[in-house]
N, CA, C, O and CB atoms as a CASP TS submission, in Angstrom:
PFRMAT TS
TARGET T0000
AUTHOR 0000-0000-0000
METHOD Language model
MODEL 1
PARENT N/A
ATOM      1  N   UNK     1      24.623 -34.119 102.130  1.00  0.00           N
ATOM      2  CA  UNK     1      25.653 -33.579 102.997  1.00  0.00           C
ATOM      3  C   UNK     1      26.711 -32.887 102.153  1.00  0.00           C
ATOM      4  O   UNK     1      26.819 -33.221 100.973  1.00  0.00           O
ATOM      5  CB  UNK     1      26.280 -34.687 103.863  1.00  0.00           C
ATOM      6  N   UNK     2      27.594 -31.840 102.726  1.00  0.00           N
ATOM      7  CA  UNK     2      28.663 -31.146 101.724  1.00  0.00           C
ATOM      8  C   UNK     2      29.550 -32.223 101.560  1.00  0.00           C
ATOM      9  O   UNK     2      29.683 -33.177 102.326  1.00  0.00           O
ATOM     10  CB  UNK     2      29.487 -29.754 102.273  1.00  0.00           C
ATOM     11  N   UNK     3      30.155 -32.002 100.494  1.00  0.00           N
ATOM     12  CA  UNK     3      31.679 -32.905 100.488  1.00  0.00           C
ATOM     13  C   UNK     3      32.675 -32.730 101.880  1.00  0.00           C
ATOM     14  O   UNK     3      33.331 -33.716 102.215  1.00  0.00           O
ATOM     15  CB  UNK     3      32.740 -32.272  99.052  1.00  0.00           C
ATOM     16  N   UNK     4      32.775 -31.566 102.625  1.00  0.00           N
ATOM     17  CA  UNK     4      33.319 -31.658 103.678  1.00  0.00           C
ATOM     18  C   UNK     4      33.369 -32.722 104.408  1.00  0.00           C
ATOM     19  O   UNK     4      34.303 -33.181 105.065  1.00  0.00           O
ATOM     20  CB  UNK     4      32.987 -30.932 104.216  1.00  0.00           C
ATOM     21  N   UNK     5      32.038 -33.186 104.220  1.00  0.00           N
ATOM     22  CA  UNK     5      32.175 -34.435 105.327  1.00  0.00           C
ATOM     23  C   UNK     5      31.957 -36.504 104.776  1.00  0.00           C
ATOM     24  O   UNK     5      31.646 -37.624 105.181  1.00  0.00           O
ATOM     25  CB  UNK     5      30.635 -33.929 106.580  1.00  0.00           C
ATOM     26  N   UNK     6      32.414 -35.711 103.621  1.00  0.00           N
ATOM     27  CA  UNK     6      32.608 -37.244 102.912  1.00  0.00           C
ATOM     28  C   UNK     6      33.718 -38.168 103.616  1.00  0.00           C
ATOM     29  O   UNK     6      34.667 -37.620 104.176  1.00  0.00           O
ATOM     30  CB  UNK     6      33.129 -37.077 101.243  1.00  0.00           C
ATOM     31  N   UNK     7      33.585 -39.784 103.587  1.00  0.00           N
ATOM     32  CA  UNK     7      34.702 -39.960 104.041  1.00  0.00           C
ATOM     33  C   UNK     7      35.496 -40.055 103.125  1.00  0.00           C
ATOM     34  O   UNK     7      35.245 -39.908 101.929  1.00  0.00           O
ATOM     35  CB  UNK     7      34.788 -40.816 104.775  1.00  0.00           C
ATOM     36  N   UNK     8      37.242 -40.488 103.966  1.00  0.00           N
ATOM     37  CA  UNK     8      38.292 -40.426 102.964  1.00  0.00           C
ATOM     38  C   UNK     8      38.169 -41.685 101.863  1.00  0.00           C
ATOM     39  O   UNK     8      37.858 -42.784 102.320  1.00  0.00           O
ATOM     40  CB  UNK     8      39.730 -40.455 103.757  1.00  0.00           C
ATOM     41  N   UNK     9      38.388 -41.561 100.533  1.00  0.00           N
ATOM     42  CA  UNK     9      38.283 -43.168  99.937  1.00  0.00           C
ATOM     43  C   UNK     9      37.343 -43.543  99.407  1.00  0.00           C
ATOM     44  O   UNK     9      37.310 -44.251  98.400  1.00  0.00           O
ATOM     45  CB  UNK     9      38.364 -44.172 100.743  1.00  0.00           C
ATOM     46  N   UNK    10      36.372 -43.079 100.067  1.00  0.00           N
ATOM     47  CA  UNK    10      34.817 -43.769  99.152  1.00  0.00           C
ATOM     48  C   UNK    10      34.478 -42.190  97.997  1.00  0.00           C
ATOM     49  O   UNK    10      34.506 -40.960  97.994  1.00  0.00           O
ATOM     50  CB  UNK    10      32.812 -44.148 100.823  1.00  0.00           C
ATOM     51  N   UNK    11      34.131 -43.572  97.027  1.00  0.00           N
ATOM     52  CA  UNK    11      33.958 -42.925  95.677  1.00  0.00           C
ATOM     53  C   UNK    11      31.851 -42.225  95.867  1.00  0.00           C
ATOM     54  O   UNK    11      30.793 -42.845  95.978  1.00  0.00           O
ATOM     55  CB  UNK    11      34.378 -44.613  94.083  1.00  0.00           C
ATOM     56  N   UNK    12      32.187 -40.739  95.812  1.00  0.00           N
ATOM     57  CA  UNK    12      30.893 -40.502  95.916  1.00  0.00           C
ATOM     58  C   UNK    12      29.766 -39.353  94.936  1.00  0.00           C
ATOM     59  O   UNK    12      30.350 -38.345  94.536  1.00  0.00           O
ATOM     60  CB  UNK    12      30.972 -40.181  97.215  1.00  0.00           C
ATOM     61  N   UNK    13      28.629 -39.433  94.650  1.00  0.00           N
ATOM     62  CA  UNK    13      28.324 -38.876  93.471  1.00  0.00           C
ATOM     63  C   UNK    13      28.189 -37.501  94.357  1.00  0.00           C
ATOM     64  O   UNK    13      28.288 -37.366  95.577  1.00  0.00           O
ATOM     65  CB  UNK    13      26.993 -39.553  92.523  1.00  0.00           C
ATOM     66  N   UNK    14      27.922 -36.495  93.306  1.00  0.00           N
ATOM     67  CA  UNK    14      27.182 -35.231  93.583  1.00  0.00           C
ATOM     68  C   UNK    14      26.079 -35.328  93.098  1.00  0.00           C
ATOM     69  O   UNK    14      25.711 -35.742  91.999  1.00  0.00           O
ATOM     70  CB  UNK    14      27.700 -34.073  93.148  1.00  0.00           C
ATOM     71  N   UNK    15      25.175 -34.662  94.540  1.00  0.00           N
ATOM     72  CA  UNK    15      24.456 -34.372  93.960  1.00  0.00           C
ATOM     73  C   UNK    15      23.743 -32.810  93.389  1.00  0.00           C
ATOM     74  O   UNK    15      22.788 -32.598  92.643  1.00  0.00           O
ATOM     75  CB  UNK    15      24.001 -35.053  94.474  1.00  0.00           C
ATOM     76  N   UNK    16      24.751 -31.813  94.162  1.00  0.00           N
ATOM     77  CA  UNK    16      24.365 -30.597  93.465  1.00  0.00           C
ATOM     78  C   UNK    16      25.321 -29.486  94.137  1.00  0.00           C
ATOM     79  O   UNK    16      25.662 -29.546  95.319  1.00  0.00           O
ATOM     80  CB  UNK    16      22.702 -30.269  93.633  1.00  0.00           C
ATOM     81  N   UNK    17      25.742 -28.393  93.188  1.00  0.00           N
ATOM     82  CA  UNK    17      26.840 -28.020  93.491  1.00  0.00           C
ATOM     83  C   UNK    17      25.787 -25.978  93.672  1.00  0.00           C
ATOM     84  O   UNK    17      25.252 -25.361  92.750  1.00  0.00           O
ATOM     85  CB  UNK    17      28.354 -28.610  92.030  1.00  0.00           C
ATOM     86  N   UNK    18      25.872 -25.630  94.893  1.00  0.00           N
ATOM     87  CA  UNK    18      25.421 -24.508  95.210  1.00  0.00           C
ATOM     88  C   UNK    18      26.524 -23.047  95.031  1.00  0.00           C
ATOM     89  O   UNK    18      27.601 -23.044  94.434  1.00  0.00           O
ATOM     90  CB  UNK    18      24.955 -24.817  96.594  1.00  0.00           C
ATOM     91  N   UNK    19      26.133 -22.348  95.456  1.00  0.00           N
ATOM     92  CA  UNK    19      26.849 -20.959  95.242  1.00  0.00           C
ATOM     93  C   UNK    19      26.411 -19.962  94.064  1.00  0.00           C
ATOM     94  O   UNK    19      25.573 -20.366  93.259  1.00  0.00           O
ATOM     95  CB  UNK    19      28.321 -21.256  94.988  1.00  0.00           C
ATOM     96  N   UNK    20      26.903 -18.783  93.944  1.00  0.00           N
ATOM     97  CA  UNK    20      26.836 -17.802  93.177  1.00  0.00           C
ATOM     98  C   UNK    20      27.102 -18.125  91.845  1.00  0.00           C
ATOM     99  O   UNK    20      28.011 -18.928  91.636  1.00  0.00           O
ATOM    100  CB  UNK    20      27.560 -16.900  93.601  1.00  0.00           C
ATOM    101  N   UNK    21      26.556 -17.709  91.016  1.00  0.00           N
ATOM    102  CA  UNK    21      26.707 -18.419  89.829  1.00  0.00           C
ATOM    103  C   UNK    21      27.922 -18.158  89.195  1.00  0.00           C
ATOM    104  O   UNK    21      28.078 -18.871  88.203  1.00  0.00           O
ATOM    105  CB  UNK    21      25.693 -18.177  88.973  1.00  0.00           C
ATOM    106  N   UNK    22      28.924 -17.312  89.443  1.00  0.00           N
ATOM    107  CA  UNK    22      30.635 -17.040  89.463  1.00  0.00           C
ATOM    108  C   UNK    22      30.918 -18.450  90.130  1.00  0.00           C
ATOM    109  O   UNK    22      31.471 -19.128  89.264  1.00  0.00           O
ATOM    110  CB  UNK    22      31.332 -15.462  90.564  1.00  0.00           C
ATOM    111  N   UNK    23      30.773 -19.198  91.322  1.00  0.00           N
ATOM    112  CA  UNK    23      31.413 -20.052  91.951  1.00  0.00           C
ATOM    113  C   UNK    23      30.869 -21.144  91.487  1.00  0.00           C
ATOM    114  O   UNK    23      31.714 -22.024  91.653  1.00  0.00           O
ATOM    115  CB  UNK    23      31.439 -19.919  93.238  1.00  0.00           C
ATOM    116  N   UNK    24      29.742 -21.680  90.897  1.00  0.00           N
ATOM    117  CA  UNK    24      28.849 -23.083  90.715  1.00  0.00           C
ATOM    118  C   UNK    24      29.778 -22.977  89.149  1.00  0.00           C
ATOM    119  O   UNK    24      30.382 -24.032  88.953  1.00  0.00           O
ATOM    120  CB  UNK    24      26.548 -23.025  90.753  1.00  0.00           C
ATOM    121  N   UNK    25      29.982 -21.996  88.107  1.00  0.00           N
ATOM    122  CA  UNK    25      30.735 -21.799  86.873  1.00  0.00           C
ATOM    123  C   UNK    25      31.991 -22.297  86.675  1.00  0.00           C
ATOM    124  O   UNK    25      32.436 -22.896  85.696  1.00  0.00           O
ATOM    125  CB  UNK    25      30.866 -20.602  86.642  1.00  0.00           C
ATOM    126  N   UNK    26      32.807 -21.826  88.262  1.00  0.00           N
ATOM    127  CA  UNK    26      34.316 -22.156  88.467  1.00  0.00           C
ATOM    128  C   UNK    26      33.896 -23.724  88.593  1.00  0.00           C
ATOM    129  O   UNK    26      34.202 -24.406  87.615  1.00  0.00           O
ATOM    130  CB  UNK    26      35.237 -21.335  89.974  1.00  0.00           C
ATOM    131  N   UNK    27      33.353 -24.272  89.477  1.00  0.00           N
ATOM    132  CA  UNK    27      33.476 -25.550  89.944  1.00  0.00           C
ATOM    133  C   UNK    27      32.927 -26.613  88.684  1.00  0.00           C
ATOM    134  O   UNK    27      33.291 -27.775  88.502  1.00  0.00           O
ATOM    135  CB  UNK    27      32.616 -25.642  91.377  1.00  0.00           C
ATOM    136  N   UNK    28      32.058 -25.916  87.985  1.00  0.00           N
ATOM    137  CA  UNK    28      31.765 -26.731  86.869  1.00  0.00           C
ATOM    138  C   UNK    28      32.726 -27.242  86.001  1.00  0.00           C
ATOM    139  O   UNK    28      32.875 -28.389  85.581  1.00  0.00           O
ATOM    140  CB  UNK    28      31.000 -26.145  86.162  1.00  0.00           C
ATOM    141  N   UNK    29      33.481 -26.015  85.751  1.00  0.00           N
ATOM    142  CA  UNK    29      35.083 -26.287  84.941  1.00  0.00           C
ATOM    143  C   UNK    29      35.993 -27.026  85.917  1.00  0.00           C
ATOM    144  O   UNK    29      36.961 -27.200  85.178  1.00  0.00           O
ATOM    145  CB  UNK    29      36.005 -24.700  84.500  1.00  0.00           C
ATOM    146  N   UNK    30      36.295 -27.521  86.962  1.00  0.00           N
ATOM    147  CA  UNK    30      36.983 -27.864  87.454  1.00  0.00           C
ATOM    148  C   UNK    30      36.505 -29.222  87.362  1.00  0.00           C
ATOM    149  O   UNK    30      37.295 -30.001  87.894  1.00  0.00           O
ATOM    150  CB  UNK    30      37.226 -27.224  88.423  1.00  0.00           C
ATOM    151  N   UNK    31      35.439 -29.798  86.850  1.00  0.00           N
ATOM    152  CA  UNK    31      34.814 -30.846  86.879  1.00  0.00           C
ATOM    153  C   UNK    31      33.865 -31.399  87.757  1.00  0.00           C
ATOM    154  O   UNK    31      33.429 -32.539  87.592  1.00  0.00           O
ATOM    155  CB  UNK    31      35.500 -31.445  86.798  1.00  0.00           C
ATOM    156  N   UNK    32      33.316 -30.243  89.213  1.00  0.00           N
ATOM    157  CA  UNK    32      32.324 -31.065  89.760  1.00  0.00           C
ATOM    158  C   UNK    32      30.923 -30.325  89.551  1.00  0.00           C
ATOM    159  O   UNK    32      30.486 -29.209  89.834  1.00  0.00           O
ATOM    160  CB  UNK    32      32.655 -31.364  91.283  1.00  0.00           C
ATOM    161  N   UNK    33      30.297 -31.753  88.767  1.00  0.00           N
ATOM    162  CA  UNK    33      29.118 -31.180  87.548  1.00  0.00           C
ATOM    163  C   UNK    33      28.353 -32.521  88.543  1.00  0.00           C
ATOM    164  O   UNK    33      28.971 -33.477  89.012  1.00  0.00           O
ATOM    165  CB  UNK    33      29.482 -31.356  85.141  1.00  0.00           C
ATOM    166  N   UNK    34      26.659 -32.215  88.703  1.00  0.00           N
ATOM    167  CA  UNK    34      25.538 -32.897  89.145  1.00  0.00           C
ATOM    168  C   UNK    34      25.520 -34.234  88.438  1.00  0.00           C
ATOM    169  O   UNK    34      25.377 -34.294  87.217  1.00  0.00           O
ATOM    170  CB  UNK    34      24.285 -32.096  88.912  1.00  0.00           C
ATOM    171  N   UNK    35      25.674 -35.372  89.241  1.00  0.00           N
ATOM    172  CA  UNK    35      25.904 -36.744  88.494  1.00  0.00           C
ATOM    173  C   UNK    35      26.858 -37.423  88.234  1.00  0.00           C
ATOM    174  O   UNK    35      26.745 -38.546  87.741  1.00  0.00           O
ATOM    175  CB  UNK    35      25.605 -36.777  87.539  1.00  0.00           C
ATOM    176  N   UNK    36      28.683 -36.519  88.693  1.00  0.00           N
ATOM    177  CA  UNK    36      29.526 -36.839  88.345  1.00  0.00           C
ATOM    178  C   UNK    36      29.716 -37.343  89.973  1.00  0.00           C
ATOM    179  O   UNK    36      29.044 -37.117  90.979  1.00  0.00           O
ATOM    180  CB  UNK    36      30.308 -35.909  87.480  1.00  0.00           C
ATOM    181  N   UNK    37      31.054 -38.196  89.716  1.00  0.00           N
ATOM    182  CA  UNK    37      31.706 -38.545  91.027  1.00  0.00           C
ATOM    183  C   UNK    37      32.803 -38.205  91.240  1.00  0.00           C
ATOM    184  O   UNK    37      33.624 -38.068  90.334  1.00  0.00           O
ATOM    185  CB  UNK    37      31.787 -39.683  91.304  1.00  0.00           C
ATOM    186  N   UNK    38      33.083 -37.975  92.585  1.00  0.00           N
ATOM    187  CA  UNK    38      34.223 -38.008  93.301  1.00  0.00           C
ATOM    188  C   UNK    38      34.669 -38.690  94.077  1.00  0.00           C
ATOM    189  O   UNK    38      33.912 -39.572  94.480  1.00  0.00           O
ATOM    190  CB  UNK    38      34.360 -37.329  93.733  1.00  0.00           C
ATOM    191  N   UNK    39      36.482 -38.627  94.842  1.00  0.00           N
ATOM    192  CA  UNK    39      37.011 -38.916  95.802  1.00  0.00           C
ATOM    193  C   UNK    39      37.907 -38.467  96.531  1.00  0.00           C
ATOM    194  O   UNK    39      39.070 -38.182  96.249  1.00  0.00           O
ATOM    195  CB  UNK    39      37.201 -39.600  95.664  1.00  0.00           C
ATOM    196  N   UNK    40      37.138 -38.375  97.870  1.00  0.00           N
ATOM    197  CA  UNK    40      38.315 -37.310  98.552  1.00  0.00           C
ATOM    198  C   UNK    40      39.452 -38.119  98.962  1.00  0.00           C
ATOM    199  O   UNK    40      39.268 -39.132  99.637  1.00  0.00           O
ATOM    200  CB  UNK    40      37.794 -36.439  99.977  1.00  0.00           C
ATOM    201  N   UNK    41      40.717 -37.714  98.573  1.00  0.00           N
ATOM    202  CA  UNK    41      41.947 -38.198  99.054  1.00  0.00           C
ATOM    203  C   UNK    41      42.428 -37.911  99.728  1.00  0.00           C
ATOM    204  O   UNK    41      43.220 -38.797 100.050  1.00  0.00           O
ATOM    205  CB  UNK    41      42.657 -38.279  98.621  1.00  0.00           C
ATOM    206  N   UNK    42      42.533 -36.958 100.392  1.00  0.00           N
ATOM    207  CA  UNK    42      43.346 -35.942 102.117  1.00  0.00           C
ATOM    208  C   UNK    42      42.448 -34.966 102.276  1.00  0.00           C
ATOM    209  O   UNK    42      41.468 -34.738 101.567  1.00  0.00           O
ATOM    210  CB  UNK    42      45.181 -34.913 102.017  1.00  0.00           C
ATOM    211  N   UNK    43      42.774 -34.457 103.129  1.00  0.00           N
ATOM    212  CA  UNK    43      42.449 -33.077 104.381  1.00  0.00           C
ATOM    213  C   UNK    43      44.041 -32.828 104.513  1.00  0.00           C
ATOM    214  O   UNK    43      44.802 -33.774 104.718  1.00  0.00           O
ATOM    215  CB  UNK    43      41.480 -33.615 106.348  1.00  0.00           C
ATOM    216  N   UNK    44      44.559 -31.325 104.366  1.00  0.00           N
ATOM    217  CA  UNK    44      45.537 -30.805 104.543  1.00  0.00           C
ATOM    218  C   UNK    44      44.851 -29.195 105.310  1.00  0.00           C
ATOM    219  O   UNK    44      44.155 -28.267 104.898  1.00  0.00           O
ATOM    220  CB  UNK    44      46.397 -30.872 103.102  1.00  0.00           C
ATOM    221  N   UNK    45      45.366 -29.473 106.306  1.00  0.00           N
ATOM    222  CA  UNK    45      44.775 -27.994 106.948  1.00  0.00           C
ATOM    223  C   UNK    45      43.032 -27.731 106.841  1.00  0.00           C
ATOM    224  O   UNK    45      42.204 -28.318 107.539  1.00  0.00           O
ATOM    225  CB  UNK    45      45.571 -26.607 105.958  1.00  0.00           C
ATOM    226  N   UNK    46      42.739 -26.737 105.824  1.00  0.00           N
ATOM    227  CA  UNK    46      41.313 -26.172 105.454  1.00  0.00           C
ATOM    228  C   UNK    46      40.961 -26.685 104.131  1.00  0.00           C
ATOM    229  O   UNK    46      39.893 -26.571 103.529  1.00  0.00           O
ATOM    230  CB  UNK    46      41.239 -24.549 105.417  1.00  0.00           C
ATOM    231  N   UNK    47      42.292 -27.404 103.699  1.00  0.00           N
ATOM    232  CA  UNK    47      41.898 -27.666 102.006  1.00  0.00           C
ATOM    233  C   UNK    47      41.650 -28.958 101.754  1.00  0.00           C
ATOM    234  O   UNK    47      42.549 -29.678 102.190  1.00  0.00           O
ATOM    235  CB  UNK    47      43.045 -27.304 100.922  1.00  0.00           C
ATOM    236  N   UNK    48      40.677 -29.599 101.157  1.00  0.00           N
ATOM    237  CA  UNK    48      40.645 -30.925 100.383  1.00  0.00           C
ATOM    238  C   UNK    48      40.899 -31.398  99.310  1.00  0.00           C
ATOM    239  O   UNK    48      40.344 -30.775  98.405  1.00  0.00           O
ATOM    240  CB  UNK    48      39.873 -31.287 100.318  1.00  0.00           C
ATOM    241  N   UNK    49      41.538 -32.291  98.959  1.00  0.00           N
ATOM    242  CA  UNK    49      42.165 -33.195  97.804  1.00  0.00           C
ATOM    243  C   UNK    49      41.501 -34.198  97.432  1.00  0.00           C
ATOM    244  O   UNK    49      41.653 -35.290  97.981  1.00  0.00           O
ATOM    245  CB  UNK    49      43.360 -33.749  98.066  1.00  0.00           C
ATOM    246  N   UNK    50      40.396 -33.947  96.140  1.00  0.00           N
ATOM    247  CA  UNK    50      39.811 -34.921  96.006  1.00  0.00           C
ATOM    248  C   UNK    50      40.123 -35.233  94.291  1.00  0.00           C
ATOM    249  O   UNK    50      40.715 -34.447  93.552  1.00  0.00           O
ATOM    250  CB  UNK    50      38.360 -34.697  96.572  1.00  0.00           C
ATOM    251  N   UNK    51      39.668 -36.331  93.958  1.00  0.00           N
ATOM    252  CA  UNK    51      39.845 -37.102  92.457  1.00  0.00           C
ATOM    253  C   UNK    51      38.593 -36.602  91.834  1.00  0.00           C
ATOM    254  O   UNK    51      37.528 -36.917  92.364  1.00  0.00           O
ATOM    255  CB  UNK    51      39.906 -38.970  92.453  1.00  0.00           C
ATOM    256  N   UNK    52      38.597 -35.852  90.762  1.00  0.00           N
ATOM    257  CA  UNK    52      37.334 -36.021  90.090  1.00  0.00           C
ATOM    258  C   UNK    52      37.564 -35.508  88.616  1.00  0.00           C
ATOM    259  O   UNK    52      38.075 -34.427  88.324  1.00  0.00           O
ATOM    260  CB  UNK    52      36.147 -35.220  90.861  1.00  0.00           C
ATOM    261  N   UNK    53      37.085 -36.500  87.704  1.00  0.00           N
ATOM    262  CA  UNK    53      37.253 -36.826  86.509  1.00  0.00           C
ATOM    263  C   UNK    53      38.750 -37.348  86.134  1.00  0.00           C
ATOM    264  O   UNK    53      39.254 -36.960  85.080  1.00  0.00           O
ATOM    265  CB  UNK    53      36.833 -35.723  85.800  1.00  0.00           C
ATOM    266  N   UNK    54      39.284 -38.014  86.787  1.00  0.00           N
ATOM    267  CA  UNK    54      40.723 -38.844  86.754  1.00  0.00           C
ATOM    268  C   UNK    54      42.228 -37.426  87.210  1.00  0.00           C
ATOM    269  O   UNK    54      43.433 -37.658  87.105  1.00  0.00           O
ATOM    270  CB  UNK    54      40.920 -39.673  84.572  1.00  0.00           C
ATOM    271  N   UNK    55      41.805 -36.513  87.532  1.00  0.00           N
ATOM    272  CA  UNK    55      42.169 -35.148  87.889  1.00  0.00           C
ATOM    273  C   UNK    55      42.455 -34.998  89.508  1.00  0.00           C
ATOM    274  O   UNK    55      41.535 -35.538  90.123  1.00  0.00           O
ATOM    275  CB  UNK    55      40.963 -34.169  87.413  1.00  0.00           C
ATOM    276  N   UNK    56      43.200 -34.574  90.164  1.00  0.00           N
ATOM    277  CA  UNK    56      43.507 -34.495  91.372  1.00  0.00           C
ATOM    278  C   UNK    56      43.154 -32.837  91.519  1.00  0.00           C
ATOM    279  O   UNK    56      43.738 -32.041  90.784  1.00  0.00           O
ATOM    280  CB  UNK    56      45.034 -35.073  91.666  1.00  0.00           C
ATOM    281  N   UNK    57      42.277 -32.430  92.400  1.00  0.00           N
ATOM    282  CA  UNK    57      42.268 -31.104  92.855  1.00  0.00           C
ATOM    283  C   UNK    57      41.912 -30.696  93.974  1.00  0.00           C
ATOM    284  O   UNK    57      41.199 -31.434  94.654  1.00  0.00           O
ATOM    285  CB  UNK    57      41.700 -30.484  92.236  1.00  0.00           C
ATOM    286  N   UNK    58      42.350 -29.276  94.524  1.00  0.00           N
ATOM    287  CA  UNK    58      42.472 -28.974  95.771  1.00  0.00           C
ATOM    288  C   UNK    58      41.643 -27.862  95.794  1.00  0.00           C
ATOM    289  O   UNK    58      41.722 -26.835  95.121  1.00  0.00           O
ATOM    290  CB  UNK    58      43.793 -28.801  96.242  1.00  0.00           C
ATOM    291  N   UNK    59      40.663 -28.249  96.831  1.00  0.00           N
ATOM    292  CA  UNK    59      39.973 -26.983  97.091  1.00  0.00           C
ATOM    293  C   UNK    59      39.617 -26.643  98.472  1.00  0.00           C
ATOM    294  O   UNK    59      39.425 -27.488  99.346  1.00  0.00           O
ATOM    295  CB  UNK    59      38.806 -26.947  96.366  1.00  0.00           C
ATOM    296  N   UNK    60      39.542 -25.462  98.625  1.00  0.00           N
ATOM    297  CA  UNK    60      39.028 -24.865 100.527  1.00  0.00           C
ATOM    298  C   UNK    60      37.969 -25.327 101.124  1.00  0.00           C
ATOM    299  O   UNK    60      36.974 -25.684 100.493  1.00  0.00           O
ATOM    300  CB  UNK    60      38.588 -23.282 100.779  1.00  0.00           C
ATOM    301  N   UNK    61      38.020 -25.352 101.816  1.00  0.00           N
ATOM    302  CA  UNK    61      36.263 -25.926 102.361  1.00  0.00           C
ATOM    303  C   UNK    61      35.369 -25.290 102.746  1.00  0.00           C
ATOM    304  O   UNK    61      34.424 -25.679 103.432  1.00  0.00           O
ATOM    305  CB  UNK    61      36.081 -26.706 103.414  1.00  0.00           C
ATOM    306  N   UNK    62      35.668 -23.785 102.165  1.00  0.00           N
ATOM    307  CA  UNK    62      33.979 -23.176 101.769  1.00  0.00           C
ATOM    308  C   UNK    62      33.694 -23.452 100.592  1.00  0.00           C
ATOM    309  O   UNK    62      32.475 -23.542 100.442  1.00  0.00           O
ATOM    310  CB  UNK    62      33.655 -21.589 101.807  1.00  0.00           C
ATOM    311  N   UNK    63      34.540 -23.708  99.272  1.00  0.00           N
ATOM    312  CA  UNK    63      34.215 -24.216  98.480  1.00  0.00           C
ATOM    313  C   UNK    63      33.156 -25.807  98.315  1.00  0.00           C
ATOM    314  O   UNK    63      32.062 -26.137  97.858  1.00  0.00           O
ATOM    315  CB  UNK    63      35.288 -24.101  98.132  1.00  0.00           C
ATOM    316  N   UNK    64      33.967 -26.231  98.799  1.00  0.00           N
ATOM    317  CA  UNK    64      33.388 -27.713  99.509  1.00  0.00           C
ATOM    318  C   UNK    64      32.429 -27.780 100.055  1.00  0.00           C
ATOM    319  O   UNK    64      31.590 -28.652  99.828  1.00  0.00           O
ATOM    320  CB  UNK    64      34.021 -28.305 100.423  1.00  0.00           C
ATOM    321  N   UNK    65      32.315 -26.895 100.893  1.00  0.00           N
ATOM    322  CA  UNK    65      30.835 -27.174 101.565  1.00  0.00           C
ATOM    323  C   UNK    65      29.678 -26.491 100.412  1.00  0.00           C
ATOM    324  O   UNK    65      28.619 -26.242 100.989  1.00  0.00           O
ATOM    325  CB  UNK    65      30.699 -26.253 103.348  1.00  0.00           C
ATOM    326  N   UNK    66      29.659 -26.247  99.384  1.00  0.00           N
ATOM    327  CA  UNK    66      28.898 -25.636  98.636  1.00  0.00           C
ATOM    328  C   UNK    66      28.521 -27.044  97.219  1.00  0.00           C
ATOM    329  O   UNK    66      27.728 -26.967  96.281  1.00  0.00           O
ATOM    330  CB  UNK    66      29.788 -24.064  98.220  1.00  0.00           C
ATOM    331  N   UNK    67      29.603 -28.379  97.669  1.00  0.00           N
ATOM    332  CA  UNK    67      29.331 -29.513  96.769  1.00  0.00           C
ATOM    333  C   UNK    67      28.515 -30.292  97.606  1.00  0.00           C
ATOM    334  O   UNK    67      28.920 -30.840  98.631  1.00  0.00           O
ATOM    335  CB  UNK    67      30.579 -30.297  96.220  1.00  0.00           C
ATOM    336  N   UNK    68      27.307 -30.346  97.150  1.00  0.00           N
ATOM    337  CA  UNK    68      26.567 -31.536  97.808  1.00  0.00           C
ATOM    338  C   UNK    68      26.693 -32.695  97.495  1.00  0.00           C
ATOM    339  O   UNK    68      26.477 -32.926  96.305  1.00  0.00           O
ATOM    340  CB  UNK    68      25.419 -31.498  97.765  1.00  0.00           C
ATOM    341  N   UNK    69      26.986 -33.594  98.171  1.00  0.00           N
ATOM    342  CA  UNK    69      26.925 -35.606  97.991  1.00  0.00           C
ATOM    343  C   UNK    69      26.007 -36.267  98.305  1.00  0.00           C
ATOM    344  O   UNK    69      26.049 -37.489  98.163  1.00  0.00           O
ATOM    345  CB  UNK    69      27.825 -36.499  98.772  1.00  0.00           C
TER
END
């Protein structure tokens, strides 16, 4: 399922991060890499706030829907 629809709180792995290889590049540096985990912490509007690699970051949720869990 995308990260979009993770719930709030639970710590969850990826399992594969899709898109153009400009966008799978960005997200790699941002830290969400195949095997790593996350946690989403809010929904603000269109954007999500999740924990990953001890890092707080915010991203849109077309982005998001392109992280698989």
């Amino acid at each position: 399922m995308p990260l979009t629809m993770a719930n709030m709180g639970e710590e969850i792995a990826i399992k594969k991060v899709g898109g153009k290889e400009e966008t799978r590049r960005f997200l790699e540096n941002l830290g969400f890499v195949a095997g790593g985990f996350v946690t989403v912490i809010s929904r603000v509007g269109g954007n999500i706030i999740v924990n990953v690699k001890d890092s707080r970051v915010a991203i849109g949720s077309d982005m998001a829907n392109k992280i698989i869990v």
